[in-house]
Each structure stands twice: as structure tokens, then as C-alpha cells.
C-alpha positions in Angstrom: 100.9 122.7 93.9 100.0 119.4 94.5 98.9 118.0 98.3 101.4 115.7 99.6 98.6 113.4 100.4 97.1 112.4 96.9 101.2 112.3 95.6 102.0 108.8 95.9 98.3 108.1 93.6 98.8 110.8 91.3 102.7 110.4 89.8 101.7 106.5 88.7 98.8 108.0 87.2 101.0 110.5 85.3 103.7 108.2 84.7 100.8 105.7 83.4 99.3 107.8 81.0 101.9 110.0 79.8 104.2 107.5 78.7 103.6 106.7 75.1 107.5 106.1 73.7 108.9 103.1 75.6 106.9 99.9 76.5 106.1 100.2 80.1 104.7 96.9 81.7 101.9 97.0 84.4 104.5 95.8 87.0 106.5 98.8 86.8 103.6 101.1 87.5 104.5 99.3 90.9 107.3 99.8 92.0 106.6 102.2 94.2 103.8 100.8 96.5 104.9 100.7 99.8 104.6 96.4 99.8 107.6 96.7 97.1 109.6 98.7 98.9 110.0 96.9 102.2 110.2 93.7 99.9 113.1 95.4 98.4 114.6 96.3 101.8 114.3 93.2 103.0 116.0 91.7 100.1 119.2 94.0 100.9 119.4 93.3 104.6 118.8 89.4 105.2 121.5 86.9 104.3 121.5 83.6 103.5 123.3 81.0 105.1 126.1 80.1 102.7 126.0 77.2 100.2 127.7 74.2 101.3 131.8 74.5 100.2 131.2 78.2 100.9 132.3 80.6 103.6 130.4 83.5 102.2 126.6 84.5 102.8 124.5 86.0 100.1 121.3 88.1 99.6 118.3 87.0 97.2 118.1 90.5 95.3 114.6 91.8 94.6 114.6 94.0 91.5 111.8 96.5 92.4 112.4 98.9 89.6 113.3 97.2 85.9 116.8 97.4 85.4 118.2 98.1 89.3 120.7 94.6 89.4 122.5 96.3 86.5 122.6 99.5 87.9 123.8 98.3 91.1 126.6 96.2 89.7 127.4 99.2 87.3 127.6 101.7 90.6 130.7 99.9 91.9 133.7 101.4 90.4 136.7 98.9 89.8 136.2 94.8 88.6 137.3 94.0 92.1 134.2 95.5 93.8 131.8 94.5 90.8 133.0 90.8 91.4 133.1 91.1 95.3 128.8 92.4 94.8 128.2 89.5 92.5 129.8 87.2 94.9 127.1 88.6 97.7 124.2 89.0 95.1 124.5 86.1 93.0 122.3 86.3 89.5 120.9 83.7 90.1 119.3 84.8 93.1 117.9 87.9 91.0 114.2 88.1 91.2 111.6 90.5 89.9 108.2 91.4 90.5 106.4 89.0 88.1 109.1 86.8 90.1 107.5 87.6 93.0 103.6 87.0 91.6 104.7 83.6 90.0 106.5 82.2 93.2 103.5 83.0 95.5 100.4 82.2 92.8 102.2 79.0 92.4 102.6 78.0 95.5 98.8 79.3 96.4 98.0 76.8 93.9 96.4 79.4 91.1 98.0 77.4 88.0 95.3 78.9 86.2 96.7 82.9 86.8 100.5 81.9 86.3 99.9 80.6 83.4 98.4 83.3 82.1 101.6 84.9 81.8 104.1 86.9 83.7 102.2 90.3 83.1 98.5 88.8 84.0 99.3 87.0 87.0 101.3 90.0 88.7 97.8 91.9 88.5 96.4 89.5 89.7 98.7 89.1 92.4 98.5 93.0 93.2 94.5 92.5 93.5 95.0 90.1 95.9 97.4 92.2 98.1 94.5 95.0 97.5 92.2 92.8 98.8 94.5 91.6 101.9 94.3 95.5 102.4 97.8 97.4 103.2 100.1 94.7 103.9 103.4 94.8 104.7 106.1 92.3 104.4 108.5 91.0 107.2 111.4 89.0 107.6 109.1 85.7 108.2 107.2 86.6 105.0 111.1 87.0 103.3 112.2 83.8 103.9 109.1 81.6 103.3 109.2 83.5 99.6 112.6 82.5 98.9 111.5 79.1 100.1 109.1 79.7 97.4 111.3 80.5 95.1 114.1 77.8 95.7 110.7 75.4 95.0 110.1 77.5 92.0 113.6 76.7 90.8 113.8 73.2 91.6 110.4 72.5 89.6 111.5 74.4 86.4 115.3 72.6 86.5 113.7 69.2 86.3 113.3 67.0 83.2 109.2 67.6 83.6 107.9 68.8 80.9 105.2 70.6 82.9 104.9 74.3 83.6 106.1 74.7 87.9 103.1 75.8 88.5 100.9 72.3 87.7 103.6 70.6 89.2 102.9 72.7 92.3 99.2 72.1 92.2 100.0 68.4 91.8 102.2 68.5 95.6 
């Protein structure tokens, strides 16, 4: 019988070092820290305002868990209600953990971490949220992260050949 108290630190160490089969990445040992969570729920409750031509708002989806945009679209039963959640969670408007790490290290102005690819700089984005001590996410914190990420966007789209996040550093 395991305390309920040391559960949430002992099933990532399990999961961590039982796993020896399928390639699990560092940011899905993750998923369930509590900063993830409310990022997720976030994600599912605030709407955009719609895109100009449109009448429709959307949500920016925050994949917590590998694979949950998939799953999602998959849970909805006929092609009219997989089209109707597409037209609310738009793929482009998917974004993942190591999303998450390269919106904000980039915008910090870390060029340095984010380029040390997707994997490296989300540990070095979850140190950081360590260090900020237990943290929590709000709807302020939301939106100034998909601000982040619209930058992100705009920065990789152009006909720069430089990596977003030098750009960034350059701003």
C-alpha cells in the first residue's frame, strides 16, 4: 500500500524507469505535474476571438500527454462532429510541451537553451519552473503564451533564415 502522499512522485518514477520498450521523451514524464494540467485546462476553456472573415471562436489546444489532439478528434463519433472540433481546435493552433518550453525560452531570450533542441530546453524550462517553486498558471499567463506563440509562428513563417529564437534575441 502506497501513501497517497508520495503517489504523485512515485508513479513517474515507475513509469521512468520501468519503461524500456517504447521511446519515452523527458517531457512526457511530465505530463502530470500539476503546472501541466491547469495549462491544459486553460487551453480547453478560453476562446479566441475569431479570425477576421470568421464568426466562429477557437481554442489554442495544449497537448499535455503525446498523442491527446488525436485522441480527441478520434473520440467524436460521425465526420460531422470531427469537422465541427477541428473547426473549434484548429491544428494549427496545436501545441505541445516542448511547444510550450520553446515559446517561453524564446521569448526570455535563452537562444542558447532552444537551440539545444526541443528535448533540452523543455528541462531546462521545468528547472526553471522548479526554481519559480509551485507555480500555477492563469488565464493572464494563457494569453501572454499564445501571444508567445503567435510571435513564435510569425518568426519561423518568414523568409529569415535564422532560428525564431535569434530573431527573438535580436527584438
Amino acid at each position: 500500500m502506497v501513501r497517497a502522499e508520495i503517489l504523485d512522485t512515485l508513479v513517474p518514477l515507475i513509469s521512468r524507469y520501468s519503461n524500456s520498450q517504447n521511446k519515452v521523451s523527458e517531457a512526457d514524464f511530465s505530463a502530470t505535474d500539476p503546472f501541466h494540467v491547469k495549462l491544459e485546462e486553460l487551453s480547453r476553456t478560453i476562446w479566441t476571438p475569431p479570425a477576421p472573415g470568421q464568426q466562429r471562436q477557437t481554442h489554442w489546444f495544449y497537448e499535455r500527454a503525446r498523442g491527446q489532439f488525436l485522441d480527441a478528434q478520434a473520440r467524436e463519433a460521425t465526420p460531422a462532429k470531427k469537422k465541427a472540433f477541428l473547426s473549434i481546435n484548429p491544428k494549427q493552433q496545436r501545441f505541445t510541451k516542448t511547444d510550450l518550453a520553446k515559446f517561453e525560452n524564446t521569448y526570455a531570450q535563452f537562444p542558447h537553451l532552444v537551440s539545444r533542441g526541443a528535448e533540452k530546453n523543455f528541462t531546462e524550462f521545468m528547472l526553471s519552473l522548479k526554481e519559480a517553486g509551485h507555480v500555477l498558471p492563469d488565464e493572464a499567463y494563457f494569453r501572454r503564451l499564445i501571444a508567445k506563440a503567435i510571435l513564435s509562428g510569425g518568426l519561423r513563417r518568414s523568409s529569415m533564415p535564422c532560428r525564431s529564437a535569434v530573431i527573438a534575441r535580436k527584438l
